[in-house]
C-alpha positions as CSV (number, residue, x, y, z in Angstrom):
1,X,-6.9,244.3,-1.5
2,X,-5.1,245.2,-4.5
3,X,-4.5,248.7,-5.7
4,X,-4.4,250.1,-9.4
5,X,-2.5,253.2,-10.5
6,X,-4.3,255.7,-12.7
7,X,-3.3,259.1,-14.4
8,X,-4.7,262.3,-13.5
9,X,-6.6,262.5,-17.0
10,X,-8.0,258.8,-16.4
11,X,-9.7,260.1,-13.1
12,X,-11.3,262.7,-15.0
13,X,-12.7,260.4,-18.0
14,X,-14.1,257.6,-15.6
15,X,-13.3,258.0,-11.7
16,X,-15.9,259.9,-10.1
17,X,-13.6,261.7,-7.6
18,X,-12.2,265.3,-7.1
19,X,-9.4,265.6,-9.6
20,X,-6.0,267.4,-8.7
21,X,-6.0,270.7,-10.3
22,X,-2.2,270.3,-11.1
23,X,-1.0,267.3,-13.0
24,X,1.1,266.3,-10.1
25,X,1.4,262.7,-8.3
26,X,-0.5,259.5,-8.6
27,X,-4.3,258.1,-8.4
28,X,-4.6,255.1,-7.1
29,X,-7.7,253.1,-6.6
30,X,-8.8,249.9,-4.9
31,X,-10.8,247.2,-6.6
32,X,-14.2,248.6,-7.0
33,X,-13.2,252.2,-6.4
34,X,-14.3,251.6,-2.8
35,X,-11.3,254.6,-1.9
36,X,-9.4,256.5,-4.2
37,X,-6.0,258.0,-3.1
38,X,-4.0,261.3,-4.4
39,X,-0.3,261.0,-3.3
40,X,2.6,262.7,-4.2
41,X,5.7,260.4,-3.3
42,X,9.2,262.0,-2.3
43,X,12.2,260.7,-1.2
44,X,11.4,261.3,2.3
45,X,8.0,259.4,2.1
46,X,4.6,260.6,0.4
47,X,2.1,263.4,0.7
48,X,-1.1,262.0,0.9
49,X,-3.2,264.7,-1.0
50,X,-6.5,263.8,-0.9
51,X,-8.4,260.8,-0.4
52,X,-11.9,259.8,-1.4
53,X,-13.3,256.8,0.4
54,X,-17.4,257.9,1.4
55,X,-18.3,255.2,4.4
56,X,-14.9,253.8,4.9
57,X,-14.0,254.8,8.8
58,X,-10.3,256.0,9.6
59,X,-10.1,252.5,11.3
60,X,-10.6,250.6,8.0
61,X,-8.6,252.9,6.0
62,X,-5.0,253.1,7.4
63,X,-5.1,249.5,6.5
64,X,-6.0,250.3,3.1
65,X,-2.9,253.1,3.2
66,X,-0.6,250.4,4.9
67,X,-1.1,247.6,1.8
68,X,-1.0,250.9,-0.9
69,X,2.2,251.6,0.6
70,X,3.6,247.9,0.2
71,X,2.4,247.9,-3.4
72,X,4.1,251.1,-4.2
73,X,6.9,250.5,-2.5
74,X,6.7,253.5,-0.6
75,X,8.7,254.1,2.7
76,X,9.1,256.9,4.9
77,X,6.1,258.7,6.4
78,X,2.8,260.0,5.4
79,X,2.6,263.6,5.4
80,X,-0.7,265.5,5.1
81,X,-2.9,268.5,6.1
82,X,-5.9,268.6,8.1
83,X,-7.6,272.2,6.8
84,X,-10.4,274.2,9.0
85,X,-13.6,271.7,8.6
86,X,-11.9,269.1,6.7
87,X,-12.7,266.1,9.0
88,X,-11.5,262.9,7.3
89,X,-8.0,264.0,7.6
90,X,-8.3,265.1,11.3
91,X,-9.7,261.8,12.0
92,X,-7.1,259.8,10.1
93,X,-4.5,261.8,12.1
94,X,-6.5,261.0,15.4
95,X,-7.1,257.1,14.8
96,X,-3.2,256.6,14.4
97,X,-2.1,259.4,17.1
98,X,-0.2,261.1,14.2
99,X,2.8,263.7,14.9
100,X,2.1,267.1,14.7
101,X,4.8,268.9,12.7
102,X,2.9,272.1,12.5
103,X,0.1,274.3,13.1
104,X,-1.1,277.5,10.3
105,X,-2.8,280.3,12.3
106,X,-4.4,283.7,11.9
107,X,-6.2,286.3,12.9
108,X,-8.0,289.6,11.3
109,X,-5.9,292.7,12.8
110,X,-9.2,294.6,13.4
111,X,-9.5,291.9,16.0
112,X,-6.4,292.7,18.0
113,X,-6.3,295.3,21.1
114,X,-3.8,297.9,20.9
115,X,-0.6,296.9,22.6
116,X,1.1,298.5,25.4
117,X,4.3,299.2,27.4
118,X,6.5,298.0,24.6
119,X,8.2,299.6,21.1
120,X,9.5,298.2,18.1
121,X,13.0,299.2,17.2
122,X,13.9,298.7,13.7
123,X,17.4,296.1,13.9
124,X,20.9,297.6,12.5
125,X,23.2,295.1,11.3
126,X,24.9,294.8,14.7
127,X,21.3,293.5,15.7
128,X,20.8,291.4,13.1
129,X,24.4,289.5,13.4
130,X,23.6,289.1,16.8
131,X,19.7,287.7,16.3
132,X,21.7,285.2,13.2
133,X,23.9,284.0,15.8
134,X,21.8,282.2,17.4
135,X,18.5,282.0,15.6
136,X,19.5,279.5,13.0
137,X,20.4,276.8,15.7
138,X,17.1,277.5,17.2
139,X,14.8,277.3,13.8
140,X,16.8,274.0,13.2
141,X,16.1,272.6,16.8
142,X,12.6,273.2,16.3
143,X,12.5,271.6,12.5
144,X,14.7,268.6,14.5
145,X,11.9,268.4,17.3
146,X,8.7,268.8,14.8
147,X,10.3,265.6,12.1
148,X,10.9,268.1,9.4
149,X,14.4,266.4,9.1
150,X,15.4,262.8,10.1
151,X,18.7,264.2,11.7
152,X,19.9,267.9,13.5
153,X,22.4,268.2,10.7
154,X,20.1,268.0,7.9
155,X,17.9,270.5,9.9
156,X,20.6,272.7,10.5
157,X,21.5,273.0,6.5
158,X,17.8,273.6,5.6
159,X,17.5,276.2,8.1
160,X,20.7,278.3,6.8
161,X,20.0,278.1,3.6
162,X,16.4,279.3,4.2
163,X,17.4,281.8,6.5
164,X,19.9,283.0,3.5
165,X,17.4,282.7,1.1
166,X,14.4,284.6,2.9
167,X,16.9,287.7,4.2
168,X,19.5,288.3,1.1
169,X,20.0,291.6,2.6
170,X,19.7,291.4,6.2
171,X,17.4,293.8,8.0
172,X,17.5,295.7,4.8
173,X,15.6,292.9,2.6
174,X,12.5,294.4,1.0
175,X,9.2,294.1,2.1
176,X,10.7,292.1,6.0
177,X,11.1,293.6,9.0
178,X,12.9,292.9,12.1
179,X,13.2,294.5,15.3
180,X,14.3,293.9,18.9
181,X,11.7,294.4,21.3
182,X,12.4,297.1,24.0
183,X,10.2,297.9,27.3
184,X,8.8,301.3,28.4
185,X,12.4,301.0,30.6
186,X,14.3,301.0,27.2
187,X,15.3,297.3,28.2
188,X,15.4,295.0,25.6
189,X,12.8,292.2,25.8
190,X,13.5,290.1,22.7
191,X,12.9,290.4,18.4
192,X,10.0,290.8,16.2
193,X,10.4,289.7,12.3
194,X,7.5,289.9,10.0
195,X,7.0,289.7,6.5
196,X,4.4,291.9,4.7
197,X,3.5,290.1,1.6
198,X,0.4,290.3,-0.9
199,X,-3.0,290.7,0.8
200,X,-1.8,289.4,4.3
201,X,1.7,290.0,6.9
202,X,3.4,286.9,8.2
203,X,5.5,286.6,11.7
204,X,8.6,284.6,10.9
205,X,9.7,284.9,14.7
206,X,8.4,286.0,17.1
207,X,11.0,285.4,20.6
208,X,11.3,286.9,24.2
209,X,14.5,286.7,25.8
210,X,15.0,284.2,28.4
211,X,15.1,286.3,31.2
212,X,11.7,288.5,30.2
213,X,9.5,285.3,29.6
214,X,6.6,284.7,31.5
215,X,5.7,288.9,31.8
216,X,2.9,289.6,29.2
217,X,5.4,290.9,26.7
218,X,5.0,288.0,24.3
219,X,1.1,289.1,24.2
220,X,2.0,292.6,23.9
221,X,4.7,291.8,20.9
222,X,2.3,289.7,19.4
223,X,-0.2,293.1,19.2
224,X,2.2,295.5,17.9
225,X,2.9,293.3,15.1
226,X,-1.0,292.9,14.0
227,X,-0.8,296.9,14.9
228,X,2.1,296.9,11.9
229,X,0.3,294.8,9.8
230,X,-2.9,296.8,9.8
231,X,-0.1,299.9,9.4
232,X,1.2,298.6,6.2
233,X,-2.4,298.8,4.9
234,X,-2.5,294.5,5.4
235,X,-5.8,293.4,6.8
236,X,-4.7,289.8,7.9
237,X,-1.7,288.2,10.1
238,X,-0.8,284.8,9.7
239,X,1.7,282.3,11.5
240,X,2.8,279.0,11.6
241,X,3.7,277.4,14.7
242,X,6.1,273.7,14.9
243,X,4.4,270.9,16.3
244,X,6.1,270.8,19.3
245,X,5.3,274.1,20.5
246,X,2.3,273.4,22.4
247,X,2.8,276.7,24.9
248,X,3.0,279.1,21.9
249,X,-0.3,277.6,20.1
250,X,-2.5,278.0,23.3
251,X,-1.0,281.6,23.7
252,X,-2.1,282.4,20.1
253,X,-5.6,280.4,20.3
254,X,-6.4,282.8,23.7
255,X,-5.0,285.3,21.8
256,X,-7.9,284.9,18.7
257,X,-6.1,283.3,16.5
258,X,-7.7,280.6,14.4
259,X,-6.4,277.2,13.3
260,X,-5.9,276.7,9.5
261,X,-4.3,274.4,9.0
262,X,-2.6,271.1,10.5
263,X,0.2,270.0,9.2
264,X,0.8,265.8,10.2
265,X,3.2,262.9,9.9
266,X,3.1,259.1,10.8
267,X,5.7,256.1,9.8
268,X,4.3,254.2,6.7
269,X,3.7,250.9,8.0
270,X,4.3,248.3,5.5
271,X,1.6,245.8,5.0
């Protein structure tokens, strides 16, 4: 089956389909209109941004998706999101055992028990060239392990310039906060950053040191910083957690916190 490449504006006028709301990417459509496809190529492979194919199963379509690809010339990976209740994605990622790259959670603060037998101590710039040291090798590990990057060096260059990017002025950037974790000992148990932003807070990392894992301070971290977010007058905490982190997301699932989005990837097969 052949496909046919449309403009945004020609989907409007005759395509009876859900329209991007940005002029961005292509329409394509099979003979028929039997499935309609919204993808935004890149040079890493394509985002498939919607798809519209009523009575076609996941089974029939990644077919479809394979011979699109071939007359695109697309290569790469398919990259898409699966949001709460949006079944045809979660179903295409099912049917071809897709990679999770990552997972978007949260949770309403009012939700969260008060935390105990831990405190939050703002970092100093000691702290914080300490925490650089070695988080920047870790946040490109876990893009590496996820498939955010096809090689560690090319994670490893996102995540400093990211980490540059998001903390300009250290621990003294506006509106983030990082601290290291101390016990009711006054022993350090690992670091806290969160961003408060506009109508929610966002944990950038959350870690426990290797040595206080496994002791019910990840829980208790994870509380204080819905306790600061509901502090900073925020009434919502959010996360995102890398694919291959499957021991954080069931801590943050018993924890309450809700899936909202899925983020997956799968080679393009060429038809």
């Amino acid at each position: 089956m052949r496909w046919r490449a449309h403009t945004a504006k020609a989907v409007a006028e005759g395509i009876e389909a859900a329209v991007p709301e940005q002029d961005r990417g292509e329409i394509w459509t099979t003979a028929g209109d039997t499935a309609i496809v919204w993808a935004l190529p890149g040079k890493d492979g394509v985002v498939l941004a919607d798809v519209h194919a009523p009575g076609l199963s996941a089974a029939v379509l990644w077919p479809l998706l394979d011979s699109l690809a071939t007359d695109a010339g697309w290569s790469g990976s398919w990259q898409f999101s699966a949001y709460a209740g949006q079944e045809r994605m979660t179903q295409l990622a099912e049917h071809v055992q897709a990679r999770r790259v990552a997972t978007k959670m949260r949770i309403a603060v009012v939700e969260v028990p008060e935390f105990i037998g831990i405190r939050l101590v703002p970092m100093d710039d000691e702290d914080f060239s300490a925490y650089r040291a070695v988080a920047d090798e870790d946040y490109a590990q876990e893009r590496f392990a996820s498939g955010s990057e096809p090689t560690i060096e090319d994670s490893r260059r996102v995540a400093a310039a990211q980490m540059a990017e998001l903390l300009p002025f250290g621990p003294r950037t506006p509106d983030h906060r990082l601290w290291i974790v101390r016990d009711r000992d006054d022993r350090r148990a690992g670091i806290l950053w969160v961003h408060l932003g506009d109508g929610e807070a966002f944990i950038y990392d959350i870690a426990m040191d290797a040595d206080r894992r496994g002791q019910g301070l990840g829980t208790q971290t994870l509380r204080a910083a819905a306790a600061e977010t509901a502090r900073a007058g925020l009434e919502v905490l959010a996360l995102n957690v890398f694919g291959s982190n499957d021991a954080a997301r069931r801590l943050y699932a018993r924890e309450g916190y809700r899936e909202t989005e899925v983020l997956w990837s799968v080679p393009i097969a060429r038809a």
